[in-house]
C-alpha positions in Angstrom: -39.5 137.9 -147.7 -37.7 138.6 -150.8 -33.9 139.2 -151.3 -34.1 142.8 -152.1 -36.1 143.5 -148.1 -33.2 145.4 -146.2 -33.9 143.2 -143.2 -32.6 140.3 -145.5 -29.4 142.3 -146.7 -28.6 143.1 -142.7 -28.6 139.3 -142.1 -26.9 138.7 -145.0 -23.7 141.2 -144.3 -23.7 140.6 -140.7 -23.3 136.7 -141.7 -20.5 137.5 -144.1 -18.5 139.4 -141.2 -19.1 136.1 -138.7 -17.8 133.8 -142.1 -14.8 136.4 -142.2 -13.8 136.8 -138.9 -10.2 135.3 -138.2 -8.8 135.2 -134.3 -6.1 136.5 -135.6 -7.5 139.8 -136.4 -7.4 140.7 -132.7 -3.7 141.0 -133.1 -3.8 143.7 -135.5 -3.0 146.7 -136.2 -5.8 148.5 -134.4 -5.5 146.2 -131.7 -2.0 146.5 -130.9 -2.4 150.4 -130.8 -5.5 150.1 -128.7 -3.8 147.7 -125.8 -0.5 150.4 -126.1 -2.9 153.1 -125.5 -5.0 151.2 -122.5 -1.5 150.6 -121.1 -0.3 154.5 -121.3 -3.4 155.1 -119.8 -2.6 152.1 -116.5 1.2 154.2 -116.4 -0.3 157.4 -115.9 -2.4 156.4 -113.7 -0.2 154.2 -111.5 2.4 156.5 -110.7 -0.1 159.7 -110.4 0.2 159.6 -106.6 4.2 159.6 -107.4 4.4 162.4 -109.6 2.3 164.2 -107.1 4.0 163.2 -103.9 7.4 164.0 -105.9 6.1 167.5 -107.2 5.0 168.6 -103.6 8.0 167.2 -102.0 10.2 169.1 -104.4 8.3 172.7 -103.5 8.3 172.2 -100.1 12.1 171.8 -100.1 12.4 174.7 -102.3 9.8 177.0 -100.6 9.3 175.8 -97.2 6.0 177.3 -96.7 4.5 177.2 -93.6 1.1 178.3 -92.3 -1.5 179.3 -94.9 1.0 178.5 -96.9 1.5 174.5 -96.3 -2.1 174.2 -95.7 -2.8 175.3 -99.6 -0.1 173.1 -100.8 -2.1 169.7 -98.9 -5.0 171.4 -100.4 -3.6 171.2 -103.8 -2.3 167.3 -103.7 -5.8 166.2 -105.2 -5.6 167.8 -108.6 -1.8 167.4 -108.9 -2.7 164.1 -108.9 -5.7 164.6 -111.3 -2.3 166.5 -113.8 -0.6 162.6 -114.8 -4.5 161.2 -115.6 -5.1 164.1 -118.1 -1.6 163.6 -119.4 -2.5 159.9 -119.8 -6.2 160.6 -121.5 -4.0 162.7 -123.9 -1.3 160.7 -125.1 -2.9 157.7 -125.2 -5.6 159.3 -127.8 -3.4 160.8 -129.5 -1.4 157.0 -130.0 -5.1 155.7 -130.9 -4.6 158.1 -134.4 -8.4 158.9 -133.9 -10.5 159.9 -137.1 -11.2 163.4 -137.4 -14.7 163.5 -135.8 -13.8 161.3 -132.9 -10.5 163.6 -132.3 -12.6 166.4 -131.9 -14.2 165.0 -128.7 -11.5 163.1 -127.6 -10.0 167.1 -127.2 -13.3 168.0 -125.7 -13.0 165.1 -122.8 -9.3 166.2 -122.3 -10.3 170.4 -122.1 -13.0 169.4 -120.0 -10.7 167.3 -117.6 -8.4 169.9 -117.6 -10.9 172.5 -116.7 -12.5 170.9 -114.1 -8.9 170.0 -112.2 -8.4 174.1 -112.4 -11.4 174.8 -111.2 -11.3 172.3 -108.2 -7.7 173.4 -107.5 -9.2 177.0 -107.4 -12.5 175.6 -105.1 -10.0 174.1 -102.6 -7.6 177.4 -102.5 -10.2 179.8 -101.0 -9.9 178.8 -97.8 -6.4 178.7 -97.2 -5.8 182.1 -99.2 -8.6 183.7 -96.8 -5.8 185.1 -94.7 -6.2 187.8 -97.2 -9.9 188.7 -95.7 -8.6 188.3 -92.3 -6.8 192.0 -92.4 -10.9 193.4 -93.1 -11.9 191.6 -90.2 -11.8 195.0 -88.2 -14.1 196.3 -90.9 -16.5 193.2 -91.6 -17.5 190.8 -89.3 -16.4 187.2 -88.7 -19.7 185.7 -89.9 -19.7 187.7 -92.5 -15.8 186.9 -94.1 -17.1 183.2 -93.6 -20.3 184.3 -95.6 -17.7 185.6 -98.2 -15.9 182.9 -98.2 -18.9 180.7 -99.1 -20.3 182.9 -102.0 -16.8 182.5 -103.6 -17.1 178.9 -103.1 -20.6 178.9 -104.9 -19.1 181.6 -107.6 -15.9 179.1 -108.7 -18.2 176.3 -109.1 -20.6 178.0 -110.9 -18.3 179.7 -113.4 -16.4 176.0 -113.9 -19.7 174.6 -114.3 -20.5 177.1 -117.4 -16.7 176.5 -118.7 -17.3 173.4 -119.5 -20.9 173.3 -120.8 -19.3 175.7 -123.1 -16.6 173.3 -124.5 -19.3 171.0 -125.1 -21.3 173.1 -127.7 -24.1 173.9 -124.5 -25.1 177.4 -124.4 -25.3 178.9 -121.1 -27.2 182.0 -121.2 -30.3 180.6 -122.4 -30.1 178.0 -119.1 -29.2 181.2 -116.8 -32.5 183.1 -118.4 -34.6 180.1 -117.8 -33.3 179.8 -114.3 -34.6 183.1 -113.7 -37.5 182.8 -114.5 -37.7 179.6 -111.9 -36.2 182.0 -109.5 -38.8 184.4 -109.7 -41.7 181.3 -109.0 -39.7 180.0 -106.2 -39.3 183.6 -104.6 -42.9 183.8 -105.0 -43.6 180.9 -102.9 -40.4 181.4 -100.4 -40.9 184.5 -99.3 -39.8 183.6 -95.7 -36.8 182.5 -96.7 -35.4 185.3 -98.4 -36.7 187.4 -95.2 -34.3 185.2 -92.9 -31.4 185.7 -96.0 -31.7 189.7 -95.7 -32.1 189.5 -91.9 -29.5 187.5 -91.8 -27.4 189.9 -94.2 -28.1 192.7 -92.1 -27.1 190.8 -88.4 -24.1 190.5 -90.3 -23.6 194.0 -91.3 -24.6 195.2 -88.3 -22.4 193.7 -86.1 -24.8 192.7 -83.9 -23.1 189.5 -82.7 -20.4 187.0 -83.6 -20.1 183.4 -83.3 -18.8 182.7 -79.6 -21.0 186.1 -78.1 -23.5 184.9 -75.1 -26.8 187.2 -75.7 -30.0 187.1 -75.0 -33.1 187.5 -77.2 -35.9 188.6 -75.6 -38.9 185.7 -74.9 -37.0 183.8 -77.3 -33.7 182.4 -75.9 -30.7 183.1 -74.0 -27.6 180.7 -74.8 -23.9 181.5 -76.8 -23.8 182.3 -80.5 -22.4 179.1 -82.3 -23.1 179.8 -86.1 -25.0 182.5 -88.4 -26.7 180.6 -91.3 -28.6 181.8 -94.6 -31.8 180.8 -93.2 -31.5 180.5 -88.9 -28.8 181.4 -86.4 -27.7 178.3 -84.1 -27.7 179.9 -80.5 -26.7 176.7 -77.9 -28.4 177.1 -74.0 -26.7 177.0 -71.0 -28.0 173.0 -70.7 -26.2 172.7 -74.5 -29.4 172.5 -75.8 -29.3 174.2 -79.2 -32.0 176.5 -80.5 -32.4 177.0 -84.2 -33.6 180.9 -83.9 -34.9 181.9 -87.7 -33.0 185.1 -88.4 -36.0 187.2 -88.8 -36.8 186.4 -85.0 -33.3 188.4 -83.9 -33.9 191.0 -85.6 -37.6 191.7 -84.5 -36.5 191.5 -81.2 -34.0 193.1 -78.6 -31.1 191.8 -78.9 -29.1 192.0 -75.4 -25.1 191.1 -76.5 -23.8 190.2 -72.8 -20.0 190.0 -74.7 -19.5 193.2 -75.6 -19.8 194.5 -71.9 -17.0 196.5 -71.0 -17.7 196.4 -67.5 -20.0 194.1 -65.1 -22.8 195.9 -62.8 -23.3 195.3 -58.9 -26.4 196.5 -58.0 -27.2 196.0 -54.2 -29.5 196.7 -51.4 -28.1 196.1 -48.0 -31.2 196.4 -45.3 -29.8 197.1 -41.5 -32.2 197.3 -38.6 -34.0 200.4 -37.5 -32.2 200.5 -34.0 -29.0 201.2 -36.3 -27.7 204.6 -35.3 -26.7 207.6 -37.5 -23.5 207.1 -36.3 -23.2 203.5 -37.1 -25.2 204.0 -40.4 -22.2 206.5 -41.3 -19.7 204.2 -40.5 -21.3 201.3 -42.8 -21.8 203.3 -45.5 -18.3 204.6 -45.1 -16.2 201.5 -44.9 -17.9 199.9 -47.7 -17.4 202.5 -50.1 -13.5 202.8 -48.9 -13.1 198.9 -49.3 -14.8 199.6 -53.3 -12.6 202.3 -53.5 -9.4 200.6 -53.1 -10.5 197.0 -55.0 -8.5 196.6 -57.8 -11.7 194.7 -58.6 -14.1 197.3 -58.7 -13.8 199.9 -61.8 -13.5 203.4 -60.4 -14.6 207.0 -61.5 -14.7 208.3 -64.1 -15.2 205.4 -66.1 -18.2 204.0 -64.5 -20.7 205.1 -61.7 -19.7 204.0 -57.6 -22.4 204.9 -55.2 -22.9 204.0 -51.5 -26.2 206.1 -50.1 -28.2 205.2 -48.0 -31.4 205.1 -49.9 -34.7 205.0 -48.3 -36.3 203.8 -44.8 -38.0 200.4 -46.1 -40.9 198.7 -44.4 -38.9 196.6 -41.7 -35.0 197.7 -42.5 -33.2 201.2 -43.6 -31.5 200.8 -47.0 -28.1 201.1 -47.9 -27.5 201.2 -51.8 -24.4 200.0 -53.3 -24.3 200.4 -56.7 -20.8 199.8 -58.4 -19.5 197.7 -61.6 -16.5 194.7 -61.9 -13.6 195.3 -64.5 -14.2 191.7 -65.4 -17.3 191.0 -67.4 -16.5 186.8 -67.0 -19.1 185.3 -65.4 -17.1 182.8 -62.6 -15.1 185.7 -62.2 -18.0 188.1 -61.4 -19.3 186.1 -58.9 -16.1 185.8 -57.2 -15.5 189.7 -57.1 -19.3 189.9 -55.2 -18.7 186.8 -52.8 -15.7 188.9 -51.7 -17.5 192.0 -51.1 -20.5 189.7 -49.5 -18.0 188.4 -47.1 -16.5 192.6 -46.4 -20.2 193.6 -46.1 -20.6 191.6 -43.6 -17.8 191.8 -41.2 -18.5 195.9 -42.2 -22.2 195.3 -40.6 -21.2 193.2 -37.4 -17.8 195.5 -36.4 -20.1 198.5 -36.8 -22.4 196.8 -34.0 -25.3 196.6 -35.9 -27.3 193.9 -37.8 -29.1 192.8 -40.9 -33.0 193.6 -40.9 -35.5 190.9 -42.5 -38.9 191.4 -42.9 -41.3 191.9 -39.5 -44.7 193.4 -38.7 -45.9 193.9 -35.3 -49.5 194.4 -34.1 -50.7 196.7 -31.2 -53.6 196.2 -29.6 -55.1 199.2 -27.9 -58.5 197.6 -26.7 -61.1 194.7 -27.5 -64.4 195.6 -28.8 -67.0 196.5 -25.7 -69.5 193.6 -27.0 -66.3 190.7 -27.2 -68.1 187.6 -25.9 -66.6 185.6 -22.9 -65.0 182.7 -23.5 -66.2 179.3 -23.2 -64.4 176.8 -20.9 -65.8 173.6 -20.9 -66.2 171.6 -17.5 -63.4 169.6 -16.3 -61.1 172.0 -18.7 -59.3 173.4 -16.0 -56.0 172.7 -15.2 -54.8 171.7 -11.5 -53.2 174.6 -10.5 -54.2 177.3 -12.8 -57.2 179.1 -11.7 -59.5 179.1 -14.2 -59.4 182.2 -17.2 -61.0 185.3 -15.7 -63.6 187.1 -18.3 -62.3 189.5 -21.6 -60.4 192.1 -20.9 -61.9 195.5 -20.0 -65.4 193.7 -19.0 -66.4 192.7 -15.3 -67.4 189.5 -14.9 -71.9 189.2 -14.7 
């Protein structure tokens, strides 16, 4: 190895620093500014939650928001905060007397920083300043404003993510291009999903249902709305077992939408017996529909349908159809409105002297076949008392 190998000269400079080097040089210049700027940086950083607290306190006094209006201020106490560390980053570079290449990114790191507190401040104020939305809620859907509110969610991240790319020199629209053309292989091969995205869409525009609606999709499930995804629609069973429908399924199928009933059917048949009279039938029919007339229960004419016929002579019962609807399409409440008119039926059938029919056949026999054999009593079979059984009926004995 001769003096003039490079190797040799590295050892040999990096010996001369370690000869040179003096404790005391820590305490220099450079030094001093660095620990200044280190403890800037600590300041900032240690009151931050101060400055912040102080900042909000001092608007609410001033403004007094409440509502939507409080709820964005909490929403903003993170990247007040995030306001005293940027501060920090800044002066204490700018006390470091950087050259000019480190500078540069030293103003990079600080734009970034400050970019990405906008940016969160922004991501956290959509959903308190979606009170705006609310007033379209009679035109769009509540699934689909929460859909909204998402997107812009995905959009302000997205656009701070290519903000600061930018500062740093990265060029976005080459990424964005190449992206697409990944989108375009993944839509190849996830077809179904994008199906369930548009079926989902168009649920949503629609109007079909809302989170909260009981409905029932036929042969698939029957249960209350709880949330409309991209992909599946969470739909909970009366047990609260929750079915994960794919949103293709509901709209394939029939859709039934139990909530948006305006008014709950009755739909009965009430079977009295055939010795019922015309003029008791008349009087049946007649106080039943006057007791459905004057519930303030049961929805009256014109708005909905009320019949009381009687309908057809049935097998074993004449049939009296009452056919009528509740104002109240709650469930508990439904079934208390027909107990009540159970109970009136009822009394209705036994004060009209009459009774409730139930299914009955009876057989007439006319005559046994001529060549019926005699039966065959055994010896000893005989009961004391009881002479024994004569031959078949409509046969003389041999």
């Amino acid at each position: 190895m001769t003096a003039s190998d490079p190797f040799s000269r590295f050892l040999a400079d990096v010996g001369k620093a370690v000869s040179d080097f003096r404790v005391a040089d820590l305490w220099g210049p450079d030094m001093r500014r660095t620990l200044e700027s280190l403890a800037i940086l600590a300041a900032f950083i240690f009151f931050r939650r101060l400055i912040s607290n102080l900042v909000v306190r001092r608007i609410e006094t001033r403004a007094t928001p409440r509502g939507r209006a409080a709820q964005a201020l909490d929403s903003l106490r993170g990247p007040l905060r995030g306001v005293p560390f940027i501060l920090g980053v800044l002066i204490a570079g700018r006390h470091m007397q950087f050259s000019r290449d480190i500078a540069a990114v030293h103003m990079t790191v600080v734009r970034s920083l400050l970019a990405f507190n906008v940016f969160w401040a922004l991501y956290l104020l959509v959903e308190p300043f979606s009170f705006v939305a609310v007033r379209l809620q009679h035109v769009f859907s509540v699934s689909l404003m929460d859909w909204t509110i998402k997107a812009v969610k995905i959009l302000v991240v997205t656009i701070g993510a290519a903000t600061i790319l930018d500062l740093w020199g990265v060029r976005v629209g080459p990424i964005l291009a190449g992206f697409g053309l990944f989108g375009v292989a993944v839509a190849l091969g996830a077809q179904d999903l994008f199906k369930n995205l548009i079926s989902g869409l168009l649920i949503i525009a629609e109007k079909r249902f809302n989170p909260g609606d009981w409905v029932r999709v036929d042969g698939v499930v029957e249960g209350v709305v709880e949330t409309i995804g991209f992909r599946s629609t969470l739909i909970r069973r009366f047990d609260k077992a929750p079915v994960f429908v794919p949103n293709t399924a509901l709209s394939d199928h029939a859709v039934t939408n139990f909530s948006k009933m305006t008014y709950r059917r009755i739909n009965w048949t009430i079977g009295v017996e055939y010795r019922t009279s015309v003029r008791q039938l008349r009087t049946v029919r007649d106080d039943i529909e006057a007791y459905l007339r004057a519930s303030s229960d049961i929805a009256q004419p014109p708005d909905v349908p009320l019949f009381v016929r009687i309908d057809k002579f049935a097998d074993s019962s004449i049939d009296i159809l009452v056919y009528c609807f509740t104002r109240t399409t709650d469930w508990g409440e439904w079934l208390r409105v027909k107990e009540a008119l159970a109970y009136r039926i009822k009394d209705i059938v036994a004060q009209a002297g009459t009774g409730f029919a139930f299914p009955s056949q009876s057989v007439y026999v006319e005559s046994l076949p001529e060549d019926t054999p005699e039966r065959f009593v055994p010896p000893g079979a005989e009961k004391p008392g009881r002479a024994p059984p004569g031959p078949a009926r409509g046969r003389e004995a041999p």
